[in-house]
C-alpha positions in Angstrom: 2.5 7.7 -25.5 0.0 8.0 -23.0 -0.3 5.1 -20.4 -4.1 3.5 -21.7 -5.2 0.7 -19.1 -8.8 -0.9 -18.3 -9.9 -1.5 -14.4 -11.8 -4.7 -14.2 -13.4 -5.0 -10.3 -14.0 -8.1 -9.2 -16.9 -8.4 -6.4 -19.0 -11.5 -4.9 -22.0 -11.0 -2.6 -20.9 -13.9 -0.7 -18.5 -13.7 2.4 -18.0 -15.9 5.0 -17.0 -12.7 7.6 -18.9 -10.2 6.0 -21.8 -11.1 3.8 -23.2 -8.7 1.1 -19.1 -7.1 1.8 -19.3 -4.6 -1.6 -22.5 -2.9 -0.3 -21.7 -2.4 3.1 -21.9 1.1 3.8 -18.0 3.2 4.4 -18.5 7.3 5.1 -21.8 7.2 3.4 -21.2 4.9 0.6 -21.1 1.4 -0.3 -17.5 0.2 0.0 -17.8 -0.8 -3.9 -18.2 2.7 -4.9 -15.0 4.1 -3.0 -13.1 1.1 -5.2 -15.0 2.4 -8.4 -13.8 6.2 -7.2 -10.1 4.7 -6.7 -9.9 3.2 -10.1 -11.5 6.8 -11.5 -8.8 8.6 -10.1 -6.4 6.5 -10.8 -7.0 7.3 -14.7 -8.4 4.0 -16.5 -10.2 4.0 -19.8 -12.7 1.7 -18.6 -13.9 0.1 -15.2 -16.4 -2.6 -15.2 -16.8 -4.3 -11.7 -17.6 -8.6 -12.5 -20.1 -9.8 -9.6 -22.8 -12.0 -9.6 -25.1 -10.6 -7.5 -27.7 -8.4 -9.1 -27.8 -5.8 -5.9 -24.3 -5.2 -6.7 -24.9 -4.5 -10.2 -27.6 -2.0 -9.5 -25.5 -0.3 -7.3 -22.8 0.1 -9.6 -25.0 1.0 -12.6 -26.9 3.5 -10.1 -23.2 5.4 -10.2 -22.7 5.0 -13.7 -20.2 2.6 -13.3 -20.7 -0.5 -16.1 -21.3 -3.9 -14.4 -21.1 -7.6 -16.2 -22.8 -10.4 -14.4 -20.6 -13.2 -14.2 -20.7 -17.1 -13.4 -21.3 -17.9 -9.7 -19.3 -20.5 -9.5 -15.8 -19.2 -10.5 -13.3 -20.5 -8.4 -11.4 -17.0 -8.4 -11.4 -13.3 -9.5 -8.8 -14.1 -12.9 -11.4 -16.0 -13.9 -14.1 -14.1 -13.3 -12.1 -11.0 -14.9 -11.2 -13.2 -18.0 -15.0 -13.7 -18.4 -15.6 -10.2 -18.7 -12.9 -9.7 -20.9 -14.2 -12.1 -23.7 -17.7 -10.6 -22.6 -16.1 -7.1 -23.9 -14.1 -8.5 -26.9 -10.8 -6.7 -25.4 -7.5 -6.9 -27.7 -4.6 -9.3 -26.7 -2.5 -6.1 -26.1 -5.4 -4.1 -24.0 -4.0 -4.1 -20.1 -6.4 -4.9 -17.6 -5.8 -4.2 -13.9 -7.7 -6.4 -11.4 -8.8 -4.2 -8.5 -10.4 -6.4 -5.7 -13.7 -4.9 -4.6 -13.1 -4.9 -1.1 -9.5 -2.4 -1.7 -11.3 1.2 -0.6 -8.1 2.4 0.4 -6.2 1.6 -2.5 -4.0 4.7 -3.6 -5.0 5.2 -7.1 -0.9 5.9 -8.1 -0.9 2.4 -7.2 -2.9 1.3 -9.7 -1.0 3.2 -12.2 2.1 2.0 -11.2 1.0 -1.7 -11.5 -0.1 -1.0 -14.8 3.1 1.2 -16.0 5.1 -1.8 -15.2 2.9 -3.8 -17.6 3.2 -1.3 -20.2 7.0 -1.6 -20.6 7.3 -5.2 -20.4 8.9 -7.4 -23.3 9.0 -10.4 -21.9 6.1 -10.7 -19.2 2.0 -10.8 -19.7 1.5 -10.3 -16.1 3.3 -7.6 -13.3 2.6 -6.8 -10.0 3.9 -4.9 -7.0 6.3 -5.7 -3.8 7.2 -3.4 -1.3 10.9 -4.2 1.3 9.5 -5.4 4.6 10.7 -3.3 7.3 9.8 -5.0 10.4 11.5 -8.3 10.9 8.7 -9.9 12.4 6.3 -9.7 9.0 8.9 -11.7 7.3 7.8 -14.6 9.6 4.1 -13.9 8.9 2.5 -16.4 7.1 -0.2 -13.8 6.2 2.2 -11.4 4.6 3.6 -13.3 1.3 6.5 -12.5 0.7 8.3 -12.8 -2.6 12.3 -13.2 -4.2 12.8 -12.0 -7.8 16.0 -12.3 -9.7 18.0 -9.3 -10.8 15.8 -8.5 -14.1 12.9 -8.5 -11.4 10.9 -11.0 -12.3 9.8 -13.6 -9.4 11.7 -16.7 -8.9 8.8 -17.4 -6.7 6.3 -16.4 -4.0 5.8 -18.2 -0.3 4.0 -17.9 3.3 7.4 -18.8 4.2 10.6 -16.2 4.9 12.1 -16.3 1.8 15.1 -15.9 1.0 15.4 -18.2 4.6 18.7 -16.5 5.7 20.6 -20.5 7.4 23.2 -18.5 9.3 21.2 -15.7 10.8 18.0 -17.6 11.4 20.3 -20.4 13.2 19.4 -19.3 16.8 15.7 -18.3 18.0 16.5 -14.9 17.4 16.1 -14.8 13.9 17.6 -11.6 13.2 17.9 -10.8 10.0 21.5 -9.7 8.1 20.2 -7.1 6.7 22.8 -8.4 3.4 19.6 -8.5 1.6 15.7 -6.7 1.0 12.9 -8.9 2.2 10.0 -8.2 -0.1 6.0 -8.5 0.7 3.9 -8.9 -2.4 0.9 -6.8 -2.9 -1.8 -8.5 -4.5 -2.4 -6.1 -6.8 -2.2 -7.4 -10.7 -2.1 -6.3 -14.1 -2.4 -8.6 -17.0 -2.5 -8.7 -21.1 -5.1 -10.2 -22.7 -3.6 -12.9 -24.4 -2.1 -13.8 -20.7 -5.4 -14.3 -19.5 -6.6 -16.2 -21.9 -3.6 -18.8 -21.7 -3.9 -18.7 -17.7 -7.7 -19.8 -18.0 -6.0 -22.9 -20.0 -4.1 -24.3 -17.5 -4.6 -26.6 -14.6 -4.3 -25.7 -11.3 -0.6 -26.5 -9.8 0.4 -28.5 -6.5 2.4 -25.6 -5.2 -0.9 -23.2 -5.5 -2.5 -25.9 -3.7 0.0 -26.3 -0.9 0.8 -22.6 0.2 -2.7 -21.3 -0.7 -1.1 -18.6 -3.8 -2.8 -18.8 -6.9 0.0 -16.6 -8.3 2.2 -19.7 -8.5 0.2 -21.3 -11.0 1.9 -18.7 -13.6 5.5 -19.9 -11.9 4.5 -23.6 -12.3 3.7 -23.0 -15.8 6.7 -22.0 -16.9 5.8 -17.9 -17.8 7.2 -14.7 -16.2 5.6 -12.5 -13.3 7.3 -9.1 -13.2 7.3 -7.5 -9.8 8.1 -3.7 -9.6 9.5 -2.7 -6.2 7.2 0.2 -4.5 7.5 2.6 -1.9 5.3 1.3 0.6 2.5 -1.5 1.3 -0.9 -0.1 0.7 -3.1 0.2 3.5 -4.9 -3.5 4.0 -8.1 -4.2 2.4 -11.5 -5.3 4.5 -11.6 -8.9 5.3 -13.4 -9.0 9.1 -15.9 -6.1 10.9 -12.7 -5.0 12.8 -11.2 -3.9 9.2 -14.3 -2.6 8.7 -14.2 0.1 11.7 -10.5 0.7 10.9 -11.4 2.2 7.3 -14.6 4.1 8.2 -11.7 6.1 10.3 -9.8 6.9 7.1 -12.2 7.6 4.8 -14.4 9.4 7.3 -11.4 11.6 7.7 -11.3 12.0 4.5 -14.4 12.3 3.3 
């Protein structure tokens, strides 16, 4: 059976770095329409980018990309995305990938592998994507989440902090690790069922989302499964600052 999967983008005007972000202009096109392109080649059935800006949806219309206007005052992009999933009246079983708006360099095999690993899952309503951290140094990022998952693969849990913390090799300021074991950094890349997202949107947010800054461990601290399939690589970085901004024009000027 053929893998069937719906891309839902989330993509807010506001930005604290880089205000109006979706519409800013990357090789001759707003940077929402290179996402929209990504999630096209990547294969979905649908894509519908969630804003709440009405520039944004004009934009996307304008490409003939479908748009739903959504409440300003989510407090994240699952809930925006479960909005426009009740907007849409999706099935429980319908996966939805959510693509973040500002992801132009997103590989679309990516976003096929996130959803694959959704596809052939039992047990979990939610997957995402690690990759093994090569360079010691990123496991001591607080940037780069890492994450540990048992030997089914699904995540025992997700921290700023090096995890697995390795007592005797980090015991001298060296901090090299063994080696005995893969140090993984999560990709933020998600695909969820429906039902899932409508039993997330239920619960309260948790102290340990709160205290390392991870809305992912809201799913741990309520007791359901996050299966995380291992990758080849990390996917380029998204655009968070004008320096980010320069660095992708590069790519996609190449490539365009």
């Amino acid at each position: 059976m053929s893998l069937r999967f719906k891309v839902v983008i989330p993509a807010r005007y506001g930005s604290t770095r880089l205000p109006g972000k979706p519409l800013l202009t990357i090789a001759g096109k707003p940077m929402i329409a290179h996402v929209c392109e990504r999630a096209l080649e990547a294969g979905a059935d649908d894509i519908i980018v969630a804003t709440d800006n009405e520039k944004i949806k004009d934009t996307v219309c304008a490409l003939g990309i479908k748009a739903v206007m959504t409440n300003p005052n989510h407090q994240s992009g699952t809930e925006r995305i479960a909005e426009v999933v009740k907007h849409c009246g999706w099935g429980d079983n319908d996966i939805i990938v959510n693509l973040q708006g500002d992801e132009p360099l997103i590989p679309p095999i990516t976003i096929r592998e996130v959803a694959s690993a959704l596809a052939n899952q039992q047990l979990a309503g939610i997957a995402t994507l690690a990759a093994k951290i090569l360079d010691p140094e990123e496991i001591f990022n607080p940037n780069a989440v890492k994450v540990v998952v048992n030997k089914m693969g699904y995540a025992l849990y997700f921290s700023r902090a090096p995890i697995p913390w390795e007592r005797d090799a980090f015991a001298d300021a060296g901090k090299e690790p063994s080696g005995n074991i893969p140090y993984l950094r999560h990709i933020g890349l998600y695909a969820y069922k429906v039902d899932f997202l409508n039993r997330y949107c239920s619960w309260e947010p948790s102290p340990l989302e709160a205290v390392e800054s991870l809305e992912q461990l809201r799913i741990l601290w309520h007791g359901e499964a996050v299966f995380v399939k291992i990758v080849d690589e990390t996917p380029q970085a998204g655009i968070d600052t004008a320096e980010d901004l320069i660095r992708v024009e590069r790519v996609l000027s190449k490539i365009a």
